[in-house]
C-alpha positions as CSV (number, residue, x, y, z in Angstrom):
1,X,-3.6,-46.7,13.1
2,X,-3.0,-47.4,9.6
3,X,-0.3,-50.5,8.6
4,X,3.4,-49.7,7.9
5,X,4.0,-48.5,4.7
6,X,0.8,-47.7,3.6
7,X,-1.1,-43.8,3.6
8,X,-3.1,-43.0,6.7
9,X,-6.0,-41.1,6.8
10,X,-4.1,-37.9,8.5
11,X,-3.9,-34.5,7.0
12,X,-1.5,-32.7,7.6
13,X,-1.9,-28.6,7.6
14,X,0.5,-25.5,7.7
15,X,-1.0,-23.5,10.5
16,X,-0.8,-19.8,10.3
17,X,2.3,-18.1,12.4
18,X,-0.3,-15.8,13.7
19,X,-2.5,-18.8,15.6
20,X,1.3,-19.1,17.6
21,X,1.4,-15.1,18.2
22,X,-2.3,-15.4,19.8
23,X,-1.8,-18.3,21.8
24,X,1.1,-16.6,22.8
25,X,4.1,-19.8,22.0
26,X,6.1,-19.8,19.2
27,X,6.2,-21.2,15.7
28,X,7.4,-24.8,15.2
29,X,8.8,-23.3,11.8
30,X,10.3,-20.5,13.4
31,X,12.0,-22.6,16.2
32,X,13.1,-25.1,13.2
33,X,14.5,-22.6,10.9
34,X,16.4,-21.0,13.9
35,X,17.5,-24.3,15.0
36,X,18.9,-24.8,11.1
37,X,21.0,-21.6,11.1
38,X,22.5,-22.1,14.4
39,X,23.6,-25.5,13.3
40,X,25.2,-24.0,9.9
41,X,26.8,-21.4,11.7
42,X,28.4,-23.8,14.2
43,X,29.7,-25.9,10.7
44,X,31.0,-22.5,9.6
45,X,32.4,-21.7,12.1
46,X,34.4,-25.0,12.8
47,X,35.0,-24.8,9.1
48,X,36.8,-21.2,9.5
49,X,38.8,-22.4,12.3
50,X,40.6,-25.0,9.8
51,X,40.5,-22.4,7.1
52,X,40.5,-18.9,8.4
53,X,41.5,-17.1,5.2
54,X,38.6,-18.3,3.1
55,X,36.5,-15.1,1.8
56,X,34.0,-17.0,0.5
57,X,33.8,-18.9,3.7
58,X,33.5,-15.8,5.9
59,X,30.9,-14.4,3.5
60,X,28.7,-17.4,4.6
61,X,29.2,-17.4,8.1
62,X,28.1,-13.3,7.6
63,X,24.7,-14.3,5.9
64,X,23.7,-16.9,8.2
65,X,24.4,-13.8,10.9
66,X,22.3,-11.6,8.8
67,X,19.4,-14.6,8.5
68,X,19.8,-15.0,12.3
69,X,18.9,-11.5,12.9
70,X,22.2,-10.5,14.6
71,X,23.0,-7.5,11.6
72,X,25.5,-5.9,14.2
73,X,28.3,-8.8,14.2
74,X,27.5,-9.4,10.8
75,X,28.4,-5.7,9.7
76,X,31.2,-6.1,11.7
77,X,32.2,-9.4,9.9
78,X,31.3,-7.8,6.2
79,X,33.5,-5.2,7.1
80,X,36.5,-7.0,7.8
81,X,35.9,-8.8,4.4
82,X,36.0,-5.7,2.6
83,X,39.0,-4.4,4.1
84,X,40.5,-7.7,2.5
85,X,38.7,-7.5,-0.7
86,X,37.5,-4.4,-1.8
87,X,36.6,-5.0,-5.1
88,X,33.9,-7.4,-3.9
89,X,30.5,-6.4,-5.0
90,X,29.1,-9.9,-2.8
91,X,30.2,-8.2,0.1
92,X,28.7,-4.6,-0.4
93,X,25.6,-6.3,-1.2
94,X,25.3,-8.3,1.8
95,X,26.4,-5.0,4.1
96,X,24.1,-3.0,2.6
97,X,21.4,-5.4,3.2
98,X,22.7,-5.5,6.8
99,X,22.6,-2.1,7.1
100,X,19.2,-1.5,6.2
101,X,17.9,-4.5,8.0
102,X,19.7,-2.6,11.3
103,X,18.0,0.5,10.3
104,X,21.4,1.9,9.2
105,X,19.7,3.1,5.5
106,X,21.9,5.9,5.2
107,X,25.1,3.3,4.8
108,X,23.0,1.3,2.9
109,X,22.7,3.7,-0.1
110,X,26.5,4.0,-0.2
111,X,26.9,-0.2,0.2
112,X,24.4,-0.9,-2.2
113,X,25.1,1.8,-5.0
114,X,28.8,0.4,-4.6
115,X,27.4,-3.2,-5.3
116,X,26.1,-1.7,-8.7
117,X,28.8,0.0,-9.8
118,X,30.9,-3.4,-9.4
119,X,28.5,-5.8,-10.7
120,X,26.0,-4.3,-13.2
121,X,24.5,-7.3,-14.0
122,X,23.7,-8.2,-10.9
123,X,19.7,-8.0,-10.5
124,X,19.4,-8.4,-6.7
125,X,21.8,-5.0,-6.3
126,X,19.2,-2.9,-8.3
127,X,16.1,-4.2,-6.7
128,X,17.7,-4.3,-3.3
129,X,18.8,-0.6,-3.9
130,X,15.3,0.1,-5.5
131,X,13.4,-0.7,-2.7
132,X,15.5,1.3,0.2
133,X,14.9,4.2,-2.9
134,X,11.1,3.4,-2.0
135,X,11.6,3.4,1.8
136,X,13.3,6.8,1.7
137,X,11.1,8.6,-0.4
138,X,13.5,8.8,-3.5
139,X,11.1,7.8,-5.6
140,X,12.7,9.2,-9.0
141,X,15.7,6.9,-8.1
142,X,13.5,3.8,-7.2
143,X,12.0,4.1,-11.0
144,X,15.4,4.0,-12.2
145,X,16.4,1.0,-10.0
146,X,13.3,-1.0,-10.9
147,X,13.9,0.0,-14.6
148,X,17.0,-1.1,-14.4
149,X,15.7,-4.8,-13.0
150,X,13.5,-5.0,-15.5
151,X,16.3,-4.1,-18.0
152,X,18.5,-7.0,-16.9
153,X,15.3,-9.2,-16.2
154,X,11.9,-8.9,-18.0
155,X,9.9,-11.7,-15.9
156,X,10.3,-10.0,-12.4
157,X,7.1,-9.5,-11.4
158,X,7.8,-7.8,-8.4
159,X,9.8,-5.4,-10.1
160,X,6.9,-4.1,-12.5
161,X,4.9,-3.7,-9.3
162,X,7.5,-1.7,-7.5
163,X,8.0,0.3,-10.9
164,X,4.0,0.6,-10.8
165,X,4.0,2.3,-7.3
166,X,7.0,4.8,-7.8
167,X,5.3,6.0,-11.2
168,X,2.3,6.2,-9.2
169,X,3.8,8.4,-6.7
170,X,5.5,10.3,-9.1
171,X,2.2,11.0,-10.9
172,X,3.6,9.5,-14.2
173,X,0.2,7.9,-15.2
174,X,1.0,6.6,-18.7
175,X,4.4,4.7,-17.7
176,X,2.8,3.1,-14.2
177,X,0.2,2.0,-16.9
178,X,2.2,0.3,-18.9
179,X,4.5,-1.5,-16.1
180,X,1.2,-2.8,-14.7
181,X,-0.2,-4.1,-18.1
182,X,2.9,-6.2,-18.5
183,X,3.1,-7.4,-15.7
184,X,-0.5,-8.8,-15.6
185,X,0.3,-10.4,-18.3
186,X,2.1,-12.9,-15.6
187,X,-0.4,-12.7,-13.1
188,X,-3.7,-11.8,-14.8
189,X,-6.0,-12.7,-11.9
190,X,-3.9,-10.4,-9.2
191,X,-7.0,-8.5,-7.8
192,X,-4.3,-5.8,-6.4
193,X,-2.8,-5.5,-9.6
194,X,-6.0,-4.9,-11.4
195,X,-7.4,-2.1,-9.2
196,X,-3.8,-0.6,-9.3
197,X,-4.5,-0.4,-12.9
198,X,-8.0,1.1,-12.8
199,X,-7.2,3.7,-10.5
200,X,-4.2,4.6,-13.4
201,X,-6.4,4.9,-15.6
202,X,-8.6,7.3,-13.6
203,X,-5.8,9.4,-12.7
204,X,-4.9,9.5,-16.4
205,X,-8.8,10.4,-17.2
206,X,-9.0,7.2,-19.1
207,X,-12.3,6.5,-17.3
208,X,-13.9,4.2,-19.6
209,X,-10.6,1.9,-19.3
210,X,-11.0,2.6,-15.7
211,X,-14.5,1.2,-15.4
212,X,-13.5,-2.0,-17.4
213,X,-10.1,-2.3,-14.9
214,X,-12.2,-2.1,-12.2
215,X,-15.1,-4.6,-13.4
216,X,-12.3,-6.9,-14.2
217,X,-11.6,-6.7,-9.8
218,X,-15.6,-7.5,-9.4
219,X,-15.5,-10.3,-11.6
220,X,-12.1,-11.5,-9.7
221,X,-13.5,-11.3,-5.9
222,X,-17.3,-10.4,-5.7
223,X,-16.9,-10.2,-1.8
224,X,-14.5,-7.4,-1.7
225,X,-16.1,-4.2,-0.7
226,X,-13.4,-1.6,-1.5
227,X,-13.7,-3.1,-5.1
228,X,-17.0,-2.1,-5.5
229,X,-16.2,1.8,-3.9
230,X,-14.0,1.8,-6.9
231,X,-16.2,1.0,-8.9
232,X,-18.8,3.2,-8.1
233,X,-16.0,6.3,-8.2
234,X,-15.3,5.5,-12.0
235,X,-19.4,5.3,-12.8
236,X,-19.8,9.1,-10.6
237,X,-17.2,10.6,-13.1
238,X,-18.8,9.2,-16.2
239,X,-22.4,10.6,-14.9
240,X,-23.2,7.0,-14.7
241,X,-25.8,8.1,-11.5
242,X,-27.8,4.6,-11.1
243,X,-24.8,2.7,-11.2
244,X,-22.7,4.4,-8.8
245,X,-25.5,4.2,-6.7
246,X,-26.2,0.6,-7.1
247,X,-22.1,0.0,-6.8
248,X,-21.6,1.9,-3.2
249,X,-24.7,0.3,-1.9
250,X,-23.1,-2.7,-2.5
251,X,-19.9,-1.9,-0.8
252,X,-22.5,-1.1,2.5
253,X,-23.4,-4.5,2.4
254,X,-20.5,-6.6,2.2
255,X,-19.3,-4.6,4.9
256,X,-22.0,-3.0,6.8
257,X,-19.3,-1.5,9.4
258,X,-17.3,0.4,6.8
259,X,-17.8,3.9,6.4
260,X,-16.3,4.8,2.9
261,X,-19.3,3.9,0.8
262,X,-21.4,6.1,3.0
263,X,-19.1,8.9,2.5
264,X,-18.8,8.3,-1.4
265,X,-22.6,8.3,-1.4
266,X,-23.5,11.0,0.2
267,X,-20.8,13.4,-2.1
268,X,-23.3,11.6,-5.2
269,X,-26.4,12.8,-3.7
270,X,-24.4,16.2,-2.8
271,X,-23.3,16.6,-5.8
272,X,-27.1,15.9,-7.8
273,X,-28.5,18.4,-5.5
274,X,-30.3,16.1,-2.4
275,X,-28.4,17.5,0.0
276,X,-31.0,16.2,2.6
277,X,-30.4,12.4,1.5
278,X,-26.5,13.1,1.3
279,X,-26.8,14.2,5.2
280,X,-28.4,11.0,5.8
281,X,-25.3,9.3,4.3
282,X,-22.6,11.0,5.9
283,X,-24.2,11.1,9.4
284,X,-23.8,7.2,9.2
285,X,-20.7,7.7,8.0
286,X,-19.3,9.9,10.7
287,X,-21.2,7.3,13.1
288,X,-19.2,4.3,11.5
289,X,-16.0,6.6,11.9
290,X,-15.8,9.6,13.3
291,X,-12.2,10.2,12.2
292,X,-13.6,10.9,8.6
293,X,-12.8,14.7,8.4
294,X,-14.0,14.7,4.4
295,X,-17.9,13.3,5.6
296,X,-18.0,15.7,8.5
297,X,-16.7,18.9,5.9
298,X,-19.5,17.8,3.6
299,X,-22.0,17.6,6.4
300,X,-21.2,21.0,7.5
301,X,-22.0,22.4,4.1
302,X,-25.1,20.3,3.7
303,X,-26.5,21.3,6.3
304,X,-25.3,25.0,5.5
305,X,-27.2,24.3,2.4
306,X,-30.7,22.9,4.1
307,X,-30.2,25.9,6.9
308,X,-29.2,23.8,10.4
309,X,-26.9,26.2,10.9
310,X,-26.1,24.8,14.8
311,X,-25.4,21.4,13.2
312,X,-23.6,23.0,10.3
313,X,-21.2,24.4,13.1
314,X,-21.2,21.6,14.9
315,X,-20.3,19.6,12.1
316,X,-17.1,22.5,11.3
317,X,-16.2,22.2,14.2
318,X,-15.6,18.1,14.5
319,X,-13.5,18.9,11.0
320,X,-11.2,21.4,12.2
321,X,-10.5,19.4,15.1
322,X,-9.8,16.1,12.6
323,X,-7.6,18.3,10.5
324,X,-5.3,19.6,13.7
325,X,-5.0,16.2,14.6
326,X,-1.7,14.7,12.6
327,X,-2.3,12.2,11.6
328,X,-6.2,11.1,11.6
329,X,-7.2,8.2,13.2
330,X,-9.6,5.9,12.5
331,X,-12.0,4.9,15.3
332,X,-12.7,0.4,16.2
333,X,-15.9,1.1,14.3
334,X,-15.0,1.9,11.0
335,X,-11.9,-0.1,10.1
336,X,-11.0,2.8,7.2
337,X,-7.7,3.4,6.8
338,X,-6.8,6.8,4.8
339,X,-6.4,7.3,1.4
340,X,-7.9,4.4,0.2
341,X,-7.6,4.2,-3.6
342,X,-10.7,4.9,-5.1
343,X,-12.6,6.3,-2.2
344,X,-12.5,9.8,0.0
345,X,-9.7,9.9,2.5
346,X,-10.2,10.8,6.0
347,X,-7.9,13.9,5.6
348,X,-10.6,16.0,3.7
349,X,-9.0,14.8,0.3
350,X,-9.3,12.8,-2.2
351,X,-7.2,9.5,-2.7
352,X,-6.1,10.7,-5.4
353,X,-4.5,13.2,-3.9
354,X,-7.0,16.2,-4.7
355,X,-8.2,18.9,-2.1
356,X,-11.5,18.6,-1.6
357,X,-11.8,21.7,-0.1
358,X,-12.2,23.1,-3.2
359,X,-14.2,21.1,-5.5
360,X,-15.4,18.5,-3.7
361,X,-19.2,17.8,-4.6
362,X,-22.2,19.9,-2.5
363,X,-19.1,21.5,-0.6
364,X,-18.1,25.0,-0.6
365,X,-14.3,26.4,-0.5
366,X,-13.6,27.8,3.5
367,X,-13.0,31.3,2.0
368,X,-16.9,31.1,0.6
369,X,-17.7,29.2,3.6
370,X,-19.7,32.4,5.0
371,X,-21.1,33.5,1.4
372,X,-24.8,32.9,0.6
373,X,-23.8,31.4,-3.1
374,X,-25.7,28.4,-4.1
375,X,-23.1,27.5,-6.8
376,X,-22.2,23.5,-7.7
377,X,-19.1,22.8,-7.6
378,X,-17.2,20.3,-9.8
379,X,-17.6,16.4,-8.3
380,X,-14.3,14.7,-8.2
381,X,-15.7,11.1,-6.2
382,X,-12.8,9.3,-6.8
């Protein structure tokens, strides 16, 4: 033990919450933080007894219901308040965070576009409202939103990245370019960020800027398989053939178990014509996850092209099944989720959000499926 007053030789760590899910008891943190609000809220309340016409007062005691996870009482609460004070964006904000947190979204939109119309200068209302745009789907409104944040604050991080994704979604290339420029000029080294931004560029056939976006990601985490897929995509569009190659293989070894690389591979050698060594990459594919409808529709055609016309059925016939399935699952094996940026989804398209059906690499479209035509058709690896 060391003497009072002086420093001991004890570190002390933050252990992960999940280490407390596994062994199956609960987070000191948790407990504390719990402990903390159900302390304040007793205060509160006491407080409101004394002084039950204080707004501001019940306004608290309806956050630290929202923070304690009991969203029904506190919408109750919020809406007592507004009945009282209408004209309070505070209190639109706080029930339409309520509301979404209770799974209520449709009487979020209506709180939380209230909130704006109050307080326009109010950041948190536009981000708040930005990001139930998101969770609906209204991605055209969540630009605005995020625009907006960025309007009234041009340091939010968060906010270029959520404008990023919506732009993304909405196919606006150039735009989610530029949000995600300026806001790696805060966060340079933000690996996410960075492959965000190559796989912009690629969708804007910018693909030199793509390969320098994605060596960027290499040079930021050399360990990071799904970094090195992307790579190898932006190399297969450039007709950069050795690199590609040299890129996937890499992917296969920092994660021997993942499938993607194999898949990407194979649609290279496919696409050059070796339609025996692209078999030999998409059977391990398939092996490392069977779910991967897009390797097991270019096996079928490879092996349509080599003449194993059994396995070439087989193989059509694992792909229809993977394609009635909704949605595709990937197996313990493989660890591939779909549409992963950069890489061949498991739904027979790209991640881009091309059909591959149609001009995948080595494949032929289903209404050719039973022609004899030898014709190449146009690679898209990405």
């Amino acid at each position: 033990m060391a003497e009072a007053g002086k420093p001991t030789d004890w570190i002390t760590m933050k252990i992960d919450p999940e280490i407390f899910e596994e062994l199956g008891v609960r987070d000191p943190e948790e407990t504390k933080r719990e402990m903390a609000i159900t302390k304040k809220t007793r205060q509160v309340t006491k407080e409101l007894k004394a002084d039950p016409d204080n707004l501001e007062m019940q306004l608290e005691l309806a956050t630290l219901m929202i923070d304690g996870a009991n969203y029904e009482e506190a919408i109750k609460q919020l809406l007592a308040i507004r009945n009282k004070d209408p004209k309070n964006s505070r209190v639109y904000k706080l029930l339409g965070t309520a509301y979404v947190l209770f799974n209520h979204e449709e009487e979020a939109l209506i709180e939380l576009n209230r909130a704006c119309e109050l307080d326009p200068t109010d950041v948190e209302n536009y981000f708040n409202l930005g990001g139930l745009y998101l969770l609906r789907d209204m991605f055209p409104n969540a630009a605005d939103a995020f625009e907006k944040v960025i309007e009234l604050d041009p340091t939010d991080t968060t906010a270029y990245a959520n404008l990023a994704a919506a732009y993304d979604i909405l196919k606006f290339y150039d735009k989610e370019i530029i949000a995600l420029r300026k806001v790696l000029m805060f966060t340079p080294e933000d690996k996410e960020l960075r492959a965000a931004l190559s796989n912009a560029y690629f969708h804007a056939e910018r693909y030199e800027d793509a390969i320098d976006a994605a060596l960027c990601v290499v040079d930021i985490d050399d360990k990071d398989p799904q970094a090195y897929c992307n790579l190898g995509s932006c190399y297969s569009v450039r007709n950069m053939i050795d690199d590609a190659i040299a890129a996937f293989k890499k992917a296969s070894e920092l994660a021997p178990d993942y499938s993607l690389p194999h898949t990407n591979l194979g649609t290279l050698y496919a696409n050059m014509g070796r339609p025996e060594t692209a078999i030999k990459s998409f059977k391990t594919a398939v092996t490392l996850n069977s779910a991967d409808a897009g390797a097991w529709m270019n096996l079928y055609t490879c092996y349509k092209d080599v003449g194993l016309m059994e396995d070439s059925q087989a193989a059509y016939q694992k792909y229809e099944a993977l394609m009635s399935e909704t949605p595709p699952v990937a197996t313990e094996g493989g660890n591939n989720p779909s549409n992963i940026p950069g890489g061949v989804s498991q739904t027979s398209k790209y991640s881009g959000g091309g059909d591959m059906e149609g001009n995948q690499a080595g494949m032929e479209s289903l209404a050719d499926a039973d022609a004899d035509t030898d014709a190449d058709a146009d690679a898209d690896s990405r």
